[in-house]
Backbone atoms as SQL, in Angstrom:
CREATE TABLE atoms (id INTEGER PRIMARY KEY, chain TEXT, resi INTEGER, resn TEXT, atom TEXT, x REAL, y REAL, z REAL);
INSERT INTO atoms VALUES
  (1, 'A', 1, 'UNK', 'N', 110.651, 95.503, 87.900),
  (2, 'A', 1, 'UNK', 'CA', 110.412, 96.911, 88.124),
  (3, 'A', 1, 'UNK', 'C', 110.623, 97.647, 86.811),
  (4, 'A', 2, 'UNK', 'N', 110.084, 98.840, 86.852),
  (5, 'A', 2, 'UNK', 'CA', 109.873, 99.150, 85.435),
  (6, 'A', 2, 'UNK', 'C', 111.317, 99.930, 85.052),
  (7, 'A', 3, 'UNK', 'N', 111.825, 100.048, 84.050),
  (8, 'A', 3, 'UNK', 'CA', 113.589, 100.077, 84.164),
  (9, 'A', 3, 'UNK', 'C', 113.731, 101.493, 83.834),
  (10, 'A', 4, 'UNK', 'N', 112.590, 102.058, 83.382),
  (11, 'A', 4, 'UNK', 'CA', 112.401, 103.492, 83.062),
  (12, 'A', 4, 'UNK', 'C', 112.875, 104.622, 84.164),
  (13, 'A', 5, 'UNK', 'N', 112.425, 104.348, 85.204),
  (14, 'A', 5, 'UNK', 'CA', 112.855, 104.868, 86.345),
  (15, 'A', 5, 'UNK', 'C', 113.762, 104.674, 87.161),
  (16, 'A', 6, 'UNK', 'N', 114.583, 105.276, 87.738),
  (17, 'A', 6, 'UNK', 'CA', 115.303, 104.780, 88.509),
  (18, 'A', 6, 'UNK', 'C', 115.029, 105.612, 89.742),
  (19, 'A', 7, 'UNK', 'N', 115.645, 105.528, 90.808),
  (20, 'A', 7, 'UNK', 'CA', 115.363, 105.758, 91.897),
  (21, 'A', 7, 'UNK', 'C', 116.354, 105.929, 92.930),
  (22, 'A', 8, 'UNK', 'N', 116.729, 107.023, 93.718),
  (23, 'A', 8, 'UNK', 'CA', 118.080, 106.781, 94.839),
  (24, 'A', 8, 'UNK', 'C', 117.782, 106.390, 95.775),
  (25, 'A', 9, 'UNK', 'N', 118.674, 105.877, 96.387),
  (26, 'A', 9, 'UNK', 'CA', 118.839, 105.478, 97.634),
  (27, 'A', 9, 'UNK', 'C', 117.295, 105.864, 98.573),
  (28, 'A', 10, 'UNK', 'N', 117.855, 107.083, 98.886),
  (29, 'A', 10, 'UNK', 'CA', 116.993, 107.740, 99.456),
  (30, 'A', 10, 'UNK', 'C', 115.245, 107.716, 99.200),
  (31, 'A', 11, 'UNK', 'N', 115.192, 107.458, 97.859),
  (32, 'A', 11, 'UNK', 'CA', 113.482, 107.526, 97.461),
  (33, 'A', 11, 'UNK', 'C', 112.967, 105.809, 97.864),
  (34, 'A', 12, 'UNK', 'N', 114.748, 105.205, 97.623),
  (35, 'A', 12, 'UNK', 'CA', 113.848, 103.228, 97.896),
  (36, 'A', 12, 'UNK', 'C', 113.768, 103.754, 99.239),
  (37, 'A', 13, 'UNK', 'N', 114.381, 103.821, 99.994),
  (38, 'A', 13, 'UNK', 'CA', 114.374, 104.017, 101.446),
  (39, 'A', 13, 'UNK', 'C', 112.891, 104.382, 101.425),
  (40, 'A', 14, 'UNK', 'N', 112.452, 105.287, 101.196),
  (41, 'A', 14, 'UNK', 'CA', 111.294, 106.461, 101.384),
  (42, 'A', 14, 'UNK', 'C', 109.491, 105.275, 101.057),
  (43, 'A', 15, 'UNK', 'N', 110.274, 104.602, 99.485),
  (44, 'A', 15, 'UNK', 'CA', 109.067, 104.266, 99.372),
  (45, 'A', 15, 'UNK', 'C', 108.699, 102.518, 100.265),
  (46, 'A', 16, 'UNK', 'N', 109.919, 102.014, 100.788),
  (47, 'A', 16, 'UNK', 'CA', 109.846, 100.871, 101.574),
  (48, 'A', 16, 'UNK', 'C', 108.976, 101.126, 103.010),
  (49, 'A', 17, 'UNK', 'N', 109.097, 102.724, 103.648),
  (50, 'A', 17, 'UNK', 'CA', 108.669, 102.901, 104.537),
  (51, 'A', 17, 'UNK', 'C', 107.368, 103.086, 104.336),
  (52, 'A', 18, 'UNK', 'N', 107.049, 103.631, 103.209),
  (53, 'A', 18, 'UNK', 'CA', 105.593, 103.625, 102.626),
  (54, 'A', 18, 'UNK', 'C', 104.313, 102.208, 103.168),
  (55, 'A', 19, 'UNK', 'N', 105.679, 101.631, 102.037),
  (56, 'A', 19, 'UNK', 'CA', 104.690, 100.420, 102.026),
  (57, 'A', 19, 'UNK', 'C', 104.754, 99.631, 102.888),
  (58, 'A', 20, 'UNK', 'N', 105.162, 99.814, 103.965),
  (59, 'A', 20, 'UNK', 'CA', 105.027, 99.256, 105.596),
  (60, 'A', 20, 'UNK', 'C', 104.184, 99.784, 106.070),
  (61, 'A', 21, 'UNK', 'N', 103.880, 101.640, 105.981),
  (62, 'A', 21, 'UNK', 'CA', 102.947, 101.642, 106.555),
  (63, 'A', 21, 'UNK', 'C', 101.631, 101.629, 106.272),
  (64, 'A', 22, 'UNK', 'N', 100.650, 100.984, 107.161),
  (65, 'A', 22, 'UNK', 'CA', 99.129, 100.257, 106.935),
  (66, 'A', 22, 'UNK', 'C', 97.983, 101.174, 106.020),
  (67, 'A', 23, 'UNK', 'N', 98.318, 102.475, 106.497),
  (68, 'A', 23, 'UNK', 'CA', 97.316, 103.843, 105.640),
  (69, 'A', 23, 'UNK', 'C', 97.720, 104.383, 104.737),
  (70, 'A', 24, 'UNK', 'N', 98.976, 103.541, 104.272),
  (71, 'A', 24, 'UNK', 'CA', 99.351, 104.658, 103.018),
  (72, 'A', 24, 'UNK', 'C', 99.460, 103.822, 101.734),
  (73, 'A', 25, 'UNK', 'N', 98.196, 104.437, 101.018),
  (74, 'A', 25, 'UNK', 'CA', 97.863, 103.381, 99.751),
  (75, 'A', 25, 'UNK', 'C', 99.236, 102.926, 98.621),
  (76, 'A', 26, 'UNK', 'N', 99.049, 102.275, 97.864),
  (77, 'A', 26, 'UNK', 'CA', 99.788, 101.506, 97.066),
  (78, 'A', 26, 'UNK', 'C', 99.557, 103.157, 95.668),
  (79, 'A', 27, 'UNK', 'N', 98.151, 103.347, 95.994),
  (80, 'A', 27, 'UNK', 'CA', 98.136, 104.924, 94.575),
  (81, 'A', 27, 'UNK', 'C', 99.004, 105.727, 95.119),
  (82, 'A', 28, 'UNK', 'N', 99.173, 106.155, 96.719),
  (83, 'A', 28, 'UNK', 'CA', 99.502, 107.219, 96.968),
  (84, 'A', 28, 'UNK', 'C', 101.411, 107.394, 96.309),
  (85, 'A', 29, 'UNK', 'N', 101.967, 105.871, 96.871),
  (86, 'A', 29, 'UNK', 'CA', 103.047, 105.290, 96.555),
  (87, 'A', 29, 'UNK', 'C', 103.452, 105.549, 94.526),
  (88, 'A', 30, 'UNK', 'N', 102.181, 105.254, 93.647),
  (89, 'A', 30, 'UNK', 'CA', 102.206, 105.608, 92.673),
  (90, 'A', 30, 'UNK', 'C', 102.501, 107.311, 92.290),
  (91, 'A', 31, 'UNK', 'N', 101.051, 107.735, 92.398),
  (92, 'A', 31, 'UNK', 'CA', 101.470, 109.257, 92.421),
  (93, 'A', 31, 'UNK', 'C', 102.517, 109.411, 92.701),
  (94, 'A', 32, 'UNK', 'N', 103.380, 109.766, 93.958),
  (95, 'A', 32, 'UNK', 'CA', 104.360, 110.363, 94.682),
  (96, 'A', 32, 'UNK', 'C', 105.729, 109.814, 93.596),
  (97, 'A', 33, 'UNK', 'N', 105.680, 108.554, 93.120),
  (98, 'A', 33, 'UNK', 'CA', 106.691, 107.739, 92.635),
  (99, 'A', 33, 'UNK', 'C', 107.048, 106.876, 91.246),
  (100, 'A', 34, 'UNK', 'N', 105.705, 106.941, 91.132),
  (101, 'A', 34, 'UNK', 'CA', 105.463, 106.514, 89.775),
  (102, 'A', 34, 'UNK', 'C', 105.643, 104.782, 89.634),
  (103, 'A', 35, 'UNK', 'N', 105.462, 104.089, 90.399),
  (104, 'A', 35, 'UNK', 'CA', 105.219, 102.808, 90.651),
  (105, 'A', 35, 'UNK', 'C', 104.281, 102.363, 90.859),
  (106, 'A', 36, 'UNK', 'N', 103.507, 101.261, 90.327),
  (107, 'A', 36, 'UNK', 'CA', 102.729, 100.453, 90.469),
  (108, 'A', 36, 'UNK', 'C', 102.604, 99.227, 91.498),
  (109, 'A', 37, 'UNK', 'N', 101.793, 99.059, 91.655),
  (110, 'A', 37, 'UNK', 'CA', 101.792, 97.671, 93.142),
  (111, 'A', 37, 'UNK', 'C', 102.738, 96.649, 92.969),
  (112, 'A', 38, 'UNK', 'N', 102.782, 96.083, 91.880),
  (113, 'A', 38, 'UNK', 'CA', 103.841, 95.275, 91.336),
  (114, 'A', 38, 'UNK', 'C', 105.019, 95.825, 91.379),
  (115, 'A', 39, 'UNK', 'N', 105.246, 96.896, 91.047),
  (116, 'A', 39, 'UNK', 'CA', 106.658, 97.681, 90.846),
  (117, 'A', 39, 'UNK', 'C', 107.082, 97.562, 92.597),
  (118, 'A', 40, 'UNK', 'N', 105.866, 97.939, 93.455),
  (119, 'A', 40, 'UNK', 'CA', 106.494, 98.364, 94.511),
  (120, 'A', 40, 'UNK', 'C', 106.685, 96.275, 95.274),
  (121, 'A', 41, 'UNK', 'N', 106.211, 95.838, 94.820),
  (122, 'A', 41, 'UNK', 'CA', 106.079, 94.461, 95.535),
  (123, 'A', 41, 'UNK', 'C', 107.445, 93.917, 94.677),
  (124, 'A', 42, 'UNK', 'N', 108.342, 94.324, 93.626),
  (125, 'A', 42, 'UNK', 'CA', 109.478, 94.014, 92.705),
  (126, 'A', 42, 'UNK', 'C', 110.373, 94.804, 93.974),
  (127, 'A', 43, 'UNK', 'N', 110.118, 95.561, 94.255),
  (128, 'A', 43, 'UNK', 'CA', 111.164, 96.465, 94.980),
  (129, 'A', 43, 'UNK', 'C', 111.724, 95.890, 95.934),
  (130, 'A', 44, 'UNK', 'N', 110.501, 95.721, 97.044),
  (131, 'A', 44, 'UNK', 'CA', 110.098, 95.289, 98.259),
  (132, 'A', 44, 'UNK', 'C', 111.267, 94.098, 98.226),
  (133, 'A', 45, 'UNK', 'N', 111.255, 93.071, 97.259),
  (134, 'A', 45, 'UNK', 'CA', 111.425, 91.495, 97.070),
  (135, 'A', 45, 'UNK', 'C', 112.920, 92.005, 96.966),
  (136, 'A', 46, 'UNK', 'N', 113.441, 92.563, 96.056),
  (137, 'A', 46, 'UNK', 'CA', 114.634, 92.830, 95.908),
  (138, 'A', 46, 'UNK', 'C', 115.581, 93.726, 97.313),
  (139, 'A', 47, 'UNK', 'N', 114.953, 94.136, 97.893),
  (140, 'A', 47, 'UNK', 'CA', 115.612, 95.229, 98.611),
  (141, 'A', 47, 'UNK', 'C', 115.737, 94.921, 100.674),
  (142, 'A', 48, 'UNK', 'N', 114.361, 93.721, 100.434),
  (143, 'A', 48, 'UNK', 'CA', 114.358, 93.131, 101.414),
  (144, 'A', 48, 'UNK', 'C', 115.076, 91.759, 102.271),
  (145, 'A', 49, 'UNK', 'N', 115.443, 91.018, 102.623),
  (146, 'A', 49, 'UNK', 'CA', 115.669, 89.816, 103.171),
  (147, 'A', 49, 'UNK', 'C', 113.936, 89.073, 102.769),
  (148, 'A', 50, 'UNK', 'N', 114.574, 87.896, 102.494),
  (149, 'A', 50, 'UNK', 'CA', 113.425, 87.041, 101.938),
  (150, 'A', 50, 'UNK', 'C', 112.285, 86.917, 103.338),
  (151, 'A', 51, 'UNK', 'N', 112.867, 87.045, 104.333),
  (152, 'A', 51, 'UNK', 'CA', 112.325, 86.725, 105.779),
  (153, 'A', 51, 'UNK', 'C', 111.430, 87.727, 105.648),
  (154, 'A', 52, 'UNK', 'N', 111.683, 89.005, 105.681),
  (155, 'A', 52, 'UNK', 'CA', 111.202, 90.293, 106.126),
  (156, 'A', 52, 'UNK', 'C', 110.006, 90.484, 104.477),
  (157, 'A', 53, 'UNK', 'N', 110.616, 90.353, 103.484),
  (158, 'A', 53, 'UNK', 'CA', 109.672, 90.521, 102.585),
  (159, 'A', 53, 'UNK', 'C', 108.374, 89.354, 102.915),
  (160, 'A', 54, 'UNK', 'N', 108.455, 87.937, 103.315),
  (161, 'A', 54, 'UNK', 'CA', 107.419, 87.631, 103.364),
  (162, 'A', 54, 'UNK', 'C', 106.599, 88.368, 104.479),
  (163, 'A', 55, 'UNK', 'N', 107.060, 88.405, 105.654),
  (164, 'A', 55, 'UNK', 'CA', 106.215, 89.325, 106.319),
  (165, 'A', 55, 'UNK', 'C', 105.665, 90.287, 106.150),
  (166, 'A', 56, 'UNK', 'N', 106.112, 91.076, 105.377),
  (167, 'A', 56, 'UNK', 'CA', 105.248, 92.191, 104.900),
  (168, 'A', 56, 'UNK', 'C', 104.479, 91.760, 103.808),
  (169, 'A', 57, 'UNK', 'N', 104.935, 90.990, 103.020),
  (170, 'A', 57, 'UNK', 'CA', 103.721, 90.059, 102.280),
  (171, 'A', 57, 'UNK', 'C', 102.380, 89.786, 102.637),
  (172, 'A', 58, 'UNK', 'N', 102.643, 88.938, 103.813),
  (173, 'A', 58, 'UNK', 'CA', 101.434, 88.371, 104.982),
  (174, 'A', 58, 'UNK', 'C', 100.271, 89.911, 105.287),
  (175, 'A', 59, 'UNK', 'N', 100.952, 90.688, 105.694),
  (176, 'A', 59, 'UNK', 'CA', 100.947, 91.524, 106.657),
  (177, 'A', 59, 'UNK', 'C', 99.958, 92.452, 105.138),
  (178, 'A', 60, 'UNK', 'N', 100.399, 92.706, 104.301),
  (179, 'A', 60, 'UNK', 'CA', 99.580, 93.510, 103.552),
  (180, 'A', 60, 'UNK', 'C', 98.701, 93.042, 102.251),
  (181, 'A', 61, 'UNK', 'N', 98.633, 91.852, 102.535),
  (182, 'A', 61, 'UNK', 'CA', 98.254, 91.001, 100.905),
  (183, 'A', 61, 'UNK', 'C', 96.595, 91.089, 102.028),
  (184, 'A', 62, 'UNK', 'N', 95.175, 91.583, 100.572),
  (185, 'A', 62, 'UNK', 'CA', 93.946, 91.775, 101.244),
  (186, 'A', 62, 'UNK', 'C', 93.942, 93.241, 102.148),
  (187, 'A', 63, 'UNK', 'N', 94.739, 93.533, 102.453),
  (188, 'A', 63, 'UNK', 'CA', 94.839, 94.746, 103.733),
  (189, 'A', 63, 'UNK', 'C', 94.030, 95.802, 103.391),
  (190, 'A', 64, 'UNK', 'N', 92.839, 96.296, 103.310),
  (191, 'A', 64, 'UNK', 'CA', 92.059, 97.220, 102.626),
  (192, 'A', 64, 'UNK', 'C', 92.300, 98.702, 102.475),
  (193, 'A', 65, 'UNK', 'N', 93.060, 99.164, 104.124),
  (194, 'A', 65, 'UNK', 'CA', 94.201, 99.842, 103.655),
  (195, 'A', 65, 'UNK', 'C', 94.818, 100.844, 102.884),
  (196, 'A', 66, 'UNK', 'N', 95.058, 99.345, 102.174),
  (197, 'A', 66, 'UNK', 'CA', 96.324, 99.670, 100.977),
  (198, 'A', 66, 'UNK', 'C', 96.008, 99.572, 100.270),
  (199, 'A', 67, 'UNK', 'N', 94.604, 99.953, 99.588),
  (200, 'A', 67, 'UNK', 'CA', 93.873, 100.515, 98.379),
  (201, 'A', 67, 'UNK', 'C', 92.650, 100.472, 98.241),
  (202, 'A', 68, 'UNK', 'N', 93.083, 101.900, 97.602),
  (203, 'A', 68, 'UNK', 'CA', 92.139, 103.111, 97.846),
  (204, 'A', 68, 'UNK', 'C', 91.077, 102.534, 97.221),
  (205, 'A', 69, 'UNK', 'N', 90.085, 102.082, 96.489),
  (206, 'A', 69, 'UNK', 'CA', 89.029, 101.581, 96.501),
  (207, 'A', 69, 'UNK', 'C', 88.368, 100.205, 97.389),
  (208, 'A', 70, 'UNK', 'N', 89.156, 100.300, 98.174),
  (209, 'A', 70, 'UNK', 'CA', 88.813, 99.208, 99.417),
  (210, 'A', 70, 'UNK', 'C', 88.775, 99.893, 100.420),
  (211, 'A', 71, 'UNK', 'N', 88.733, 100.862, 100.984),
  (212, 'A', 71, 'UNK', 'CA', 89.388, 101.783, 101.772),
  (213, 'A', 71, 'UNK', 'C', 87.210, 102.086, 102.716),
  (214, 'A', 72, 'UNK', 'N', 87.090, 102.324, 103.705),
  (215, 'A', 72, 'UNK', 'CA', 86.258, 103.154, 104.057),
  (216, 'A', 72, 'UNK', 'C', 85.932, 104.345, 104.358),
  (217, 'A', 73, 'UNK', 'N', 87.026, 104.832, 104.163),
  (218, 'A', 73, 'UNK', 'CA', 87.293, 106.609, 104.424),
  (219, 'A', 73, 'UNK', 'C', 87.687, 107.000, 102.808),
  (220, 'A', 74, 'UNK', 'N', 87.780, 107.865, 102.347),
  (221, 'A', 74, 'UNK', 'CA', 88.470, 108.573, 101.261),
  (222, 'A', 74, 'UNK', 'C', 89.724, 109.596, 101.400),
  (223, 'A', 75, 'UNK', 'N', 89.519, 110.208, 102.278),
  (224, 'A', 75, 'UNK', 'CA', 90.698, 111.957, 102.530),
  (225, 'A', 75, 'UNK', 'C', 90.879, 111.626, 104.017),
  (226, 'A', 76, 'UNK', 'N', 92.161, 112.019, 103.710),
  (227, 'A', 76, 'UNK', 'CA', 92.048, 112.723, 105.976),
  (228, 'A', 76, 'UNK', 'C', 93.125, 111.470, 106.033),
  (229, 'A', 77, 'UNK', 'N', 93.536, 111.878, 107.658),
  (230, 'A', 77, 'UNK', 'CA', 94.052, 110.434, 108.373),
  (231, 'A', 77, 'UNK', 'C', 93.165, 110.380, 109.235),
  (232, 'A', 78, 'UNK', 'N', 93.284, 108.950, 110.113),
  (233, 'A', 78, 'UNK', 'CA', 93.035, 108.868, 111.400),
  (234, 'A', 78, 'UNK', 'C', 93.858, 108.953, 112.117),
  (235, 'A', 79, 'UNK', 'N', 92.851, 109.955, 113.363),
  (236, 'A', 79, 'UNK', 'CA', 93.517, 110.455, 114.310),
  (237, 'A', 79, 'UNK', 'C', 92.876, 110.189, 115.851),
  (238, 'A', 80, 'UNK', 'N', 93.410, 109.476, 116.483),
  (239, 'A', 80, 'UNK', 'CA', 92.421, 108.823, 117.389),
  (240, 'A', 80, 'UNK', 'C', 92.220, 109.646, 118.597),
  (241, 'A', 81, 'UNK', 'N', 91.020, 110.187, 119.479),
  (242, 'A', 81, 'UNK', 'CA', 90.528, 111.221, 119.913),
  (243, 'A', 81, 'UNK', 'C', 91.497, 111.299, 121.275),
  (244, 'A', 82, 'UNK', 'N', 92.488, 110.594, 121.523),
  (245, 'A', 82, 'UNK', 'CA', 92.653, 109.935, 122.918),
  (246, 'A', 82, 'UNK', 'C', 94.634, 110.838, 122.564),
  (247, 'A', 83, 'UNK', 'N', 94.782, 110.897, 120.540),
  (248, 'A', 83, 'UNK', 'CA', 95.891, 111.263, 120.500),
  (249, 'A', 83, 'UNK', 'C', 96.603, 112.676, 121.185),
  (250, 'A', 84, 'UNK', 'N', 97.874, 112.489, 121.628),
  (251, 'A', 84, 'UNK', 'CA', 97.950, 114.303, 121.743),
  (252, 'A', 84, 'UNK', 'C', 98.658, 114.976, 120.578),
  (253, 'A', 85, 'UNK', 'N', 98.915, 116.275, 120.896),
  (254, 'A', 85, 'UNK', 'CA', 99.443, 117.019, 119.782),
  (255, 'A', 85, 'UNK', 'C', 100.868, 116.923, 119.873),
  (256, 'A', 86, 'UNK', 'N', 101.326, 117.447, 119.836),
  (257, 'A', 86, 'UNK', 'CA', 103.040, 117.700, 119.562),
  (258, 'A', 86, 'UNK', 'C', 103.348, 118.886, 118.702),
  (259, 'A', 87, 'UNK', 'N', 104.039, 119.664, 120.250),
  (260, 'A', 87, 'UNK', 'CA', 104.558, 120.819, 119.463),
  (261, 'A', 87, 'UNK', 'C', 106.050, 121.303, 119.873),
  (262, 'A', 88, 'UNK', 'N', 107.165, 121.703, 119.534),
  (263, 'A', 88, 'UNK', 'CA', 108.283, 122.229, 119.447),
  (264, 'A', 88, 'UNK', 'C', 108.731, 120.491, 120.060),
  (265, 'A', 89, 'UNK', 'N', 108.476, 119.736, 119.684),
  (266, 'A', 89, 'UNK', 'CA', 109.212, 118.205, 120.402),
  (267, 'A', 89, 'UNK', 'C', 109.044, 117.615, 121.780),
  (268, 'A', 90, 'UNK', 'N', 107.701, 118.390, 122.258),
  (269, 'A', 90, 'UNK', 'CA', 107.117, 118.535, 123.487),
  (270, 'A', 90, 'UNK', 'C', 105.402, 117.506, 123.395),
  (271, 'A', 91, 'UNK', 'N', 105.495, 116.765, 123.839),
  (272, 'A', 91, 'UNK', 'CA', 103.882, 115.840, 123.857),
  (273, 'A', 91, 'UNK', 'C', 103.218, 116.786, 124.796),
  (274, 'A', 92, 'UNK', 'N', 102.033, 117.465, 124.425),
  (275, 'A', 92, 'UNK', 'CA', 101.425, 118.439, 125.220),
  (276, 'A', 92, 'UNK', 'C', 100.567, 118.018, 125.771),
  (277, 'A', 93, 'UNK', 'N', 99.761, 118.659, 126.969),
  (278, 'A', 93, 'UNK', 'CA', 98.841, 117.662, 128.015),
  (279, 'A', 93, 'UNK', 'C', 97.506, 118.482, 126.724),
  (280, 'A', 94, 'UNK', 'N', 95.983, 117.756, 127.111),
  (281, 'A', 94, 'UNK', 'CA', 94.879, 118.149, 126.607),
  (282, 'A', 94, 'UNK', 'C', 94.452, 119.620, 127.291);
């Protein structure tokens, strides 16, 4: 990992959840953090149980995903038509 940066608690926390989840690119992880795929796959390895890092290994190695020039959408999330809203901590009917 690049030694330039350091990082608290709180931001590894932040960017581990990142990179678990499936729509949120490896750039976005950059921008926001200033890490590179490698940086974040150095992290991952270090911060994880060897068990759990390979799984997320498996789980995101190819994943198109997780970068942005593989990606079929560009902007936006998906939001699936079937989702509801949520407001004051309340799942609201359609």
């Amino acid at each position: 990992m690049n030694l330039q940066i350091t990082l608290t608690p709180i931001e590894i926390d932040r960017i581990i959840e990142m990179a678990w989840e499936d729509r949120t690119t490896f750039d976005a992880i950059h921008i926001q953090f200033g890490l590179k795929e490698q940086d974040v796959i150095d992290l991952m390895r270090a911060e994880m149980k060897p068990s759990s890092f390979k799984m997320w290994r498996e789980r995101v190695q190819g994943r198109k995903t997780k970068h942005e020039k593989l990606r079929s959408f560009q902007e936006g999330r998906f939001k699936c038509s079937r989702q509801r809203q949520i407001n004051n901590n309340k799942i609201s009917k359609r």
